[in-house]
C-alpha positions in Angstrom: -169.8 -18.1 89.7 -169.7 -18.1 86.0 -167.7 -20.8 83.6 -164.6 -17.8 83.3 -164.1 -17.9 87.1 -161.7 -20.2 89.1 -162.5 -21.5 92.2 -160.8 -19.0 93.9 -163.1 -16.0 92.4 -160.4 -15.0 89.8 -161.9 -14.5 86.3 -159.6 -15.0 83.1 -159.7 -12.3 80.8 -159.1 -11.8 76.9 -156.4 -9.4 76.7 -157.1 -7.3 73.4 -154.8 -4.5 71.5 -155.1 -2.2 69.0 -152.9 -1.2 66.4 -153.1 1.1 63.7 -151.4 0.5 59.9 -150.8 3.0 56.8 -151.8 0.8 53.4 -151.2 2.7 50.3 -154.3 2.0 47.8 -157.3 1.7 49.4 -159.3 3.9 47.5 -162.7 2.1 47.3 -165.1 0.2 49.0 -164.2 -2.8 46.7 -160.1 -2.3 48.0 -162.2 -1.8 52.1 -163.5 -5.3 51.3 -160.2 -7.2 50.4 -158.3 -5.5 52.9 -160.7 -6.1 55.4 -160.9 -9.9 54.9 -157.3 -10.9 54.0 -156.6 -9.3 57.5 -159.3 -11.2 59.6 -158.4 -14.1 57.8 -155.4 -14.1 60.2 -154.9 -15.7 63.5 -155.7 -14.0 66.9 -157.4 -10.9 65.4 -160.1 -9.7 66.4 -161.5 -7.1 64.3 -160.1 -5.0 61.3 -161.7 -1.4 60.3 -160.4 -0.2 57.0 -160.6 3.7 56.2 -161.7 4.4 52.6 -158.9 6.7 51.1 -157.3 7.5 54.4 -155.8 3.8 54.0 -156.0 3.7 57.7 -156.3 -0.2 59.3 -157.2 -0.1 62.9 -156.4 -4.0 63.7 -157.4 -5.2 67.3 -155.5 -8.7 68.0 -155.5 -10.9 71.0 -152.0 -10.4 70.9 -149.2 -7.8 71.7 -148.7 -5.9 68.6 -144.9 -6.7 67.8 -142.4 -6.8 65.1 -143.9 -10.1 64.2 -147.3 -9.2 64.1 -145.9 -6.1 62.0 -144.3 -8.4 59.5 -147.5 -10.4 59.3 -149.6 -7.5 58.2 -147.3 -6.8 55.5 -146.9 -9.6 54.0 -150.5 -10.3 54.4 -151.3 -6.7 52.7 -148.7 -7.1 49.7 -150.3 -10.2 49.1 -153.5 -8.6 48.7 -152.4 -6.2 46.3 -151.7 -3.1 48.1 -148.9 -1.0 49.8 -148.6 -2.0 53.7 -146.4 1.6 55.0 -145.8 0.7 58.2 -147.6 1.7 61.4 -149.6 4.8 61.5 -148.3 7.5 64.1 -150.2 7.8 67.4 
């Protein structure tokens, strides 16, 4: 039985989510970079891809993508310079 398990054979698991956001500006690899890091600077997630001139942000969090997490993005975006436009459409 490994660490993760309880006694009774039940394993805990990370539950992970993925989220996709619209920033206006990302035209380089230089606007990737700050993106990138002002985003996994924040609590809970897990990775953050950053699409060069798409401006597509695929965040996965440990946490259920809400309006919070929503409102955290975009403030955390503006602060970095650029245009946070709200989730991308599925």
């Amino acid at each position: 039985m490994s660490d993760c398990c309880t006694p009774d054979g039940s394993c805990h698991t990370t539950s992970e989510s993925t989220v996709v956001y619209k920033v206006n500006g990302v035209g380089s690899a230089h606007c990737q970079g700050v993106v990138t890091r002002a985003v996994e600077a924040l609590d809970d997630i897990k990775s953050v891809q950053v699409g060069t001139g798409t401006g597509l942000v695929t965040v996965t969090t440990t946490t259920v993508p809400d309006e919070a997490l929503d409102k955290l993005i975009a403030t955390t975006v503006d602060e970095a310079g650029y245009g946070y436009a709200g989730r991308a459409d599925g």
